[in-house]
N, C-alpha and C positions, 0 to 999 in steps of 0.2 A: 175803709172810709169812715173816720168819724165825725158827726159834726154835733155842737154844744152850744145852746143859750144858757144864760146865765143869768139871774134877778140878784137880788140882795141876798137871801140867805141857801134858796135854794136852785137847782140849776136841771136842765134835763139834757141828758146826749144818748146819742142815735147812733149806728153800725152795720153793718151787713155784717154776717158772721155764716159761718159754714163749721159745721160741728158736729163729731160722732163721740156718744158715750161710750166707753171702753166698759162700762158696767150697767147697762141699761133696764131698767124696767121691763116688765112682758111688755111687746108691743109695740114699745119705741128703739126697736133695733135698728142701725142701720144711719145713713149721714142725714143730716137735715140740713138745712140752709135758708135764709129768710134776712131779716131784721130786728134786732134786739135793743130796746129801747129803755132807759134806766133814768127817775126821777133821784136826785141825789142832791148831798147836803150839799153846799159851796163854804169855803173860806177865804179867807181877805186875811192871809199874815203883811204884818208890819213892813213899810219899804225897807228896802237894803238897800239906802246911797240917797240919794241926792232926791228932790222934788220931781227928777226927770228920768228916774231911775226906774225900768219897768216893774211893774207891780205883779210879784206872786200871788198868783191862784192856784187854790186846791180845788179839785174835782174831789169830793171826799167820799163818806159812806153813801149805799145805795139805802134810800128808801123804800120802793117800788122799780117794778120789772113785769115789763110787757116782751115778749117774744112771738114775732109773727111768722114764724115757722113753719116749713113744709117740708115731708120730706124729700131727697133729690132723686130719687128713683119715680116718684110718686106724679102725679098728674099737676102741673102749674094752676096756682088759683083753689086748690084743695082746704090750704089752712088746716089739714090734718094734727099740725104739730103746736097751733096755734093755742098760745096759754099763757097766763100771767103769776110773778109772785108777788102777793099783796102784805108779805113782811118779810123782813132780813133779819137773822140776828148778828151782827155785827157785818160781816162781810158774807155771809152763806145764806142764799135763799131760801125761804121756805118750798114747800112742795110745790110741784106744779098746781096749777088749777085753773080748769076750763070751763068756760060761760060758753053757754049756748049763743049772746049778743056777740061775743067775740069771734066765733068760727065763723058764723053770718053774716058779719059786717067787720071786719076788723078796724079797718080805719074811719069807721065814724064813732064804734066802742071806745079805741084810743081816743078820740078827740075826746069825746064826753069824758074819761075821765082825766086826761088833762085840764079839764074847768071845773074840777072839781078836788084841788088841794087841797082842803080840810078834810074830805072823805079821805084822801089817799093815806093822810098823817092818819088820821084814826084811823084805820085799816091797818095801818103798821103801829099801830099801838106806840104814835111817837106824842108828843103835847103838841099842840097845837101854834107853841108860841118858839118851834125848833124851824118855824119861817117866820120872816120878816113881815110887818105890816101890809105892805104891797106884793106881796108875791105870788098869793092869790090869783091877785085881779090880771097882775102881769102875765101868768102863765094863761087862764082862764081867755085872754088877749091873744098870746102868742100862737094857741092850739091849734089854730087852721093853718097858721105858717109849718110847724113843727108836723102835720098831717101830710099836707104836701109834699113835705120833705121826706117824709116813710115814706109814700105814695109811689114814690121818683126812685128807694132806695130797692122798696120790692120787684121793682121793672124792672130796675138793674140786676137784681140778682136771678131775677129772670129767663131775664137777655142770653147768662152766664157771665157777663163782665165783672157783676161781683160775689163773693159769698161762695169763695171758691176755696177748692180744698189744697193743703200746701204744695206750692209750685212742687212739679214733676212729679204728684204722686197721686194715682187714683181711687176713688172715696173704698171700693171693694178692697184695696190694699192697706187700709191702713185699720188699726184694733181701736185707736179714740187721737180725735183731734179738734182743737178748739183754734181755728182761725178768723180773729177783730182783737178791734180795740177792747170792747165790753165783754 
């Protein structure tokens, strides 16, 4: 499942995602499953055709990257795997990193820093002027819609409906798999 708002320059999409590293750090052996949620640049290229011609968009680089993570062995509601990347160099996230407000409350950590898009661009060591005038305000707006939205996406992966590891194969069988959009 993905779903995506979009402003002027900048845009944020959301996912269930179910995911084993094939080379894991101590300690994060094993499949995880959650939500993974990515602040990313947007583009507007030029129409192709006509005034009535749909308009392409780029979902482009990622800025920022929240991960509400747990693992699937592990007890629902734990957030043991729960961590953020707060820079990218081009398309490869920096390291994990884990805030204490984050394990503890995940979705109102997210929300605060969705209203907070100047922090996020300085945190990624990007300028400030790599979003649009309103984009700020719009996302800092949009945050409790977009929270909801996790909110709804973590219950589902839950549930088990999503954030599930590739059809027909069980998370013990397989060495590393990354299933979502993000």
């Amino acid at each position: 499942m993905l779903y995506a708002w979009g402003f002027e320059r900048i845009g944020v999409v959301a996912g269930d995602l179910f995911f084993i590293d094939p080379d894991p750090a101590p300690g994060q052996e094993g499949a995880e499953h959650g939500v993974r949620l990515e602040v990313r640049l947007l583009e507007r290229p030029p129409l192709t055709g006509s005034v009535y011609a749909a308009q392409p968009i780029v979902i482009d680089r990622p800025v920022w990257r929240a991960d509400l993570l747990e693992t699937v062995a592990g007890e629902a509601g734990s957030h043991d795997r729960t961590h953020h990347h707060p820079r990218f160099r081009a398309w490869e996230p920096g390291r994990r990193r884990y805030e204490p407000g984050l394990s503890a409350d995940p979705l109102t950590w997210l929300q605060q820093q969705l209203e907070d898009l100047p922090g996020l661009l300085a945190g990624a060591e990007l300028p400030a002027g790599s979003a649009a005038p309103g984009d700020a305000a719009a996302m800092a707006r949009t945050a409790p819609q977009i929270t909801d939205v996790v909110r709804d996406l973590l219950a589902r992966v839950r549930s088990g409906e999503l954030g599930r590891p590739p059809e027909g194969a069980a998370p013990r069988e397989l060495a590393g798999a990354r299933v979502s959009w993000l």
